[in-house]
N, C-alpha and C positions, 0 to 999 in steps of 0.2 A: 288625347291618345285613344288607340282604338281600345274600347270596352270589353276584347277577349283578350289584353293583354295584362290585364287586370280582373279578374274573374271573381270579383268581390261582389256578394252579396250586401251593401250598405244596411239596410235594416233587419238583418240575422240578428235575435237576440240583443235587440236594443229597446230600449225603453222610448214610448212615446213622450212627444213636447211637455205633456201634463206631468209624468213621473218624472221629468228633469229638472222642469218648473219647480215642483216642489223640494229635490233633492235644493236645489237654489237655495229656495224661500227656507228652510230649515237651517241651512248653513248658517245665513244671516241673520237667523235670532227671530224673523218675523210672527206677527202674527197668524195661526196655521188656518181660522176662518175664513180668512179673505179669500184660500183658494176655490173656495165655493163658489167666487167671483168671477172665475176665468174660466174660457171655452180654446180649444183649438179645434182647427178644423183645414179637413185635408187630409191627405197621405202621403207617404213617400213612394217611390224615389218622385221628390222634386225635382233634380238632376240627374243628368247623367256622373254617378262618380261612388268612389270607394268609400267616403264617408256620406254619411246621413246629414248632410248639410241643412237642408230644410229644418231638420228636428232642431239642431244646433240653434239656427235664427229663429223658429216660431217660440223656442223656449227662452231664451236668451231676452229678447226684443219682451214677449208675454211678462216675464219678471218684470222687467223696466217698466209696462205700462201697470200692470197691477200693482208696481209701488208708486206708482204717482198715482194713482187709485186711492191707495191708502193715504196719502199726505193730503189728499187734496178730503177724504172723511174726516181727518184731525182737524183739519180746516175749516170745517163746516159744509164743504161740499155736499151734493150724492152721493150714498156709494154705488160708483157706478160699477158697468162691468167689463170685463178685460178682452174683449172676442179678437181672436189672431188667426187669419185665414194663412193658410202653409204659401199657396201661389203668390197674394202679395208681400209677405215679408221677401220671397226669393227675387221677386221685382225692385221692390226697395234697394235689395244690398246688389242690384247692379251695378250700379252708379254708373249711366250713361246719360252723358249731358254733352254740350255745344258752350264751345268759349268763343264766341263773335263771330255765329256761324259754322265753325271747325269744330269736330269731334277730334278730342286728342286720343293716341295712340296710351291705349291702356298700358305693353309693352314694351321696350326698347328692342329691334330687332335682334339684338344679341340673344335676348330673353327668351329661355323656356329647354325643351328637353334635348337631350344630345347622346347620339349612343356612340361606348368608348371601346379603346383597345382594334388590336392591329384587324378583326372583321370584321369593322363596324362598315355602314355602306350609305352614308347620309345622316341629318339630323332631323329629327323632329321640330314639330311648334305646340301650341296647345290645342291644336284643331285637327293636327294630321293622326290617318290611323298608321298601322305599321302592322310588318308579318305577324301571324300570333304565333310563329314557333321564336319569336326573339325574347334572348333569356333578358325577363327586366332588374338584373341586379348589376345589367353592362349599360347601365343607364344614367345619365345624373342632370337636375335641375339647375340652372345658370340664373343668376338673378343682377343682369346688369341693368336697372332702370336708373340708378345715378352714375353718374361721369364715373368719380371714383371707383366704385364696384366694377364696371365694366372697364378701367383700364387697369385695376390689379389683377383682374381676372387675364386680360390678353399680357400681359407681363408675367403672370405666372408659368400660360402657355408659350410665352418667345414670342408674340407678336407685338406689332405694332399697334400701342395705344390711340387713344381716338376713335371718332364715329365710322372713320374711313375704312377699317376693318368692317368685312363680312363674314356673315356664316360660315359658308363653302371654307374660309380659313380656319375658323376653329373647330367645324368637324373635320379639316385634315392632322389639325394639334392634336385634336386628342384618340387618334391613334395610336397613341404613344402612352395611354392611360389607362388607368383600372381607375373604374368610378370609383372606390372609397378611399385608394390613394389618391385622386384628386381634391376629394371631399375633404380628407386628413390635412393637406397641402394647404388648400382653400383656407382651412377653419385659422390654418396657424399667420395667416396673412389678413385676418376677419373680413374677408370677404364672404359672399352669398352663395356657396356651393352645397347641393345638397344631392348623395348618393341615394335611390331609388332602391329601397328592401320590399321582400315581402312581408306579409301581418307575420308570420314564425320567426325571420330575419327582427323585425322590428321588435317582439314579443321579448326576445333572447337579449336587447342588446341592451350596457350599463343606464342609457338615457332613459328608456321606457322602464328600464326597474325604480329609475330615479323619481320618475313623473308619477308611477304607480303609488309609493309613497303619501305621496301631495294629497290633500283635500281638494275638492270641485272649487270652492273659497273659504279664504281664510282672511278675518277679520284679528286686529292685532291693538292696540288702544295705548297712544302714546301720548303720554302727559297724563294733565287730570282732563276730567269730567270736562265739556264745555257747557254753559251756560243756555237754557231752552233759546229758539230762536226768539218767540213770540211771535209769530208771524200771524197776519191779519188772514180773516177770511178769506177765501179765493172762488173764483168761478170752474164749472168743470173744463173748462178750455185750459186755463192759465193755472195749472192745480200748482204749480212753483215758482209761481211771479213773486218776486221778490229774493227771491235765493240767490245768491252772488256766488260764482263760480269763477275761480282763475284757472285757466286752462292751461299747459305746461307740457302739447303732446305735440306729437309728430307723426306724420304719415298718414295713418287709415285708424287703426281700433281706438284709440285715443280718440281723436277728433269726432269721429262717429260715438261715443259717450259722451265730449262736450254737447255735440248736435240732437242727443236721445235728449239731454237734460234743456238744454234752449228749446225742442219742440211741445215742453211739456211747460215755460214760460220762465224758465230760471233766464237771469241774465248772465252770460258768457260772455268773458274777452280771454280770448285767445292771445296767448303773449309767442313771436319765433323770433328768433336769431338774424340778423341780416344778413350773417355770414355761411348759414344753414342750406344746403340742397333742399328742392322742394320738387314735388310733383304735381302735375295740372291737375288732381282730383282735388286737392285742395279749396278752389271754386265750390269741390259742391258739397265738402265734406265741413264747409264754415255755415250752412245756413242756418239763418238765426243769430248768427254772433257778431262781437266787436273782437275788430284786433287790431294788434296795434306791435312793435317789433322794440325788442333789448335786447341788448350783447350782453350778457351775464361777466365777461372777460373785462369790464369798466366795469370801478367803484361807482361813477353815479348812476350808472344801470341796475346795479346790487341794488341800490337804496330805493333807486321806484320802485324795484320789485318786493322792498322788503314792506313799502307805504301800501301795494297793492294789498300783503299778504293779510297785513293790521286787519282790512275792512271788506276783507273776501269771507264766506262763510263755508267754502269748499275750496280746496287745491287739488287739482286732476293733472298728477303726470305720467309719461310714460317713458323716463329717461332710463337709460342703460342705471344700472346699480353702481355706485359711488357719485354718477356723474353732478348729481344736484348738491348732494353734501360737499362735495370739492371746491363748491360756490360758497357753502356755510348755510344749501337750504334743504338738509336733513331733517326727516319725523322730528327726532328728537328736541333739534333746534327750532325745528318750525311749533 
């Protein structure tokens, strides 16, 4: 989108990667020395955009290696030190890669922005600019990259599901719309629609007083105590070689935590569903890992997964809430 349609300063009054790093590392209980260990370097804007993306990933990604820092000192490593340049982390988190030659399509054509109501006059994609006198609250983000999402979405609108629908049709649908009656519509059919506010809009509304609330993280302890790993020395390459991870995610931010933890030498398998939607960044969001596929919907699937849990020393999922207890593999149970 064009960048006067959004007139957002990203790093107004934001705290740099180090102060975030640390808000992190204190959440967690850590030791507060080790951040004498870590550098960032660079500045924002990384991108073009309304949020401080770069600070997000330099701080985020910086946490993750200066705690494998710290395991791999308990280890007997070095302690080494954590240096996070801003331009590579934002290269990292592209994820552009080639499946047998092909670059797959990041987006579904469906996907991306669309302006609503009877004087809208075209849509958007994530690369086009647009008038800067267009009000952006007659706007809304379409998120059709699975079959599903994108043909509840053209069903909601009155068209015809399938790939065979194009754009030009659903910027003529939604003439007929106000972005957050859409959005409202959307949510109640869990589809992926999402109405376009401003920071005052957003600032004002139940969800952002809700988020406000919340801690950055929150760490929670269920059951008793587990028992030390013991784990044998390591080298500074491999500071979690040995650490058995079940992996239990889907999509992007999940898998990209199994893959921080496999680059740092834990062994990761990856367990999906056969019956599960999946998108091509998967290829590159697995490297490092084993996977292997269970229908949780079978009792002998339950039971490998439950042989996995016995002699895994971490469980990483990112399933909707109730979905895994529905199986019988809730905290509490687990």
């Amino acid at each position: 989108m064009s960048a006067n349609l959004f007139a957002v300063n990203p790093q107004a009054g934001l705290p740099p990667a180090r102060a975030v790093l640390a808000e992190l590392w204190a959440a967690a209980g850590l030791d507060p020395r080790a951040l004498a260990r870590f550098s960032a370097t660079g500045s924002e804007p990384a991108l073009r955009s309304s949020f401080a993306v770069g600070t997000a990933l330099q701080a985020a990604l910086g946490a993750a290696t200066l705690a494998a820092t710290e395991v791999g000192r308990l280890r007997g490593a070095a302690a080494a030190l954590a240096s996070v340049e801003l331009l590579d982390v934002v290269r990292e988190s592209a994820c552009r890669f080639t499946l047998d030659g092909r670059t797959p399509a990041q987006w579904d054509k469906l996907s991306g922005l669309y302006r609503c109501g009877a004087g809208q006059s075209g849509g958007g994609d994530d690369g086009g600019d647009h008038d800067s006198d267009v009000d952006p609250r007659s706007w809304v983000r379409i998120h059709t990259n699975f079959a599903h999402h994108r043909d509840g979405v053209l069903a909601l609108l009155g068209l015809p599901p399938g790939p065979g629908t194009e754009r030009n049709a659903v910027e003529a649908a939604l003439r007929h719309w106000s972005a957050q009656a859409l959005e409202s519509a959307a949510a109640e059919r869990g589809l992926v629609v999402a109405a376009l506010r401003s920071p005052a809009e957003w600032a004002a509304h139940p969800q952002a007083a809700a988020v406000a609330t919340e801690p950055l993280l929150r760490i929670e302890r269920a059951g008793a105590a587990a028992a030390p790993l013991g784990w044998l020395p390591c080298s500074n390459e491999q500071r979690l070689a040995g650490l058995r991870v079940l992996e239990l995610t889907r999509i992007l931010a999940g898998p990209v935590a199994g893959r921080t933890l496999a680059a740092q030498g834990a062994d990761v398998l990856l367990i999906n569903g056969p019956h599960l939607p999946n998108i091509e960044a998967l290829a590159e969001t697995s490297r490092g890992k084993l996977s292997a596929l269970l229908d949780l919907r079978t009792a002998e699937d339950r039971a490998t997964l439950r042989a996995l849990i016995r002699n895994c020393d971490v469980l990483l999922q990112s399933s909707r809430p109730g979905a895994l207890p529905a199986f019988g593999f809730g905290p509490e149970e687990l």
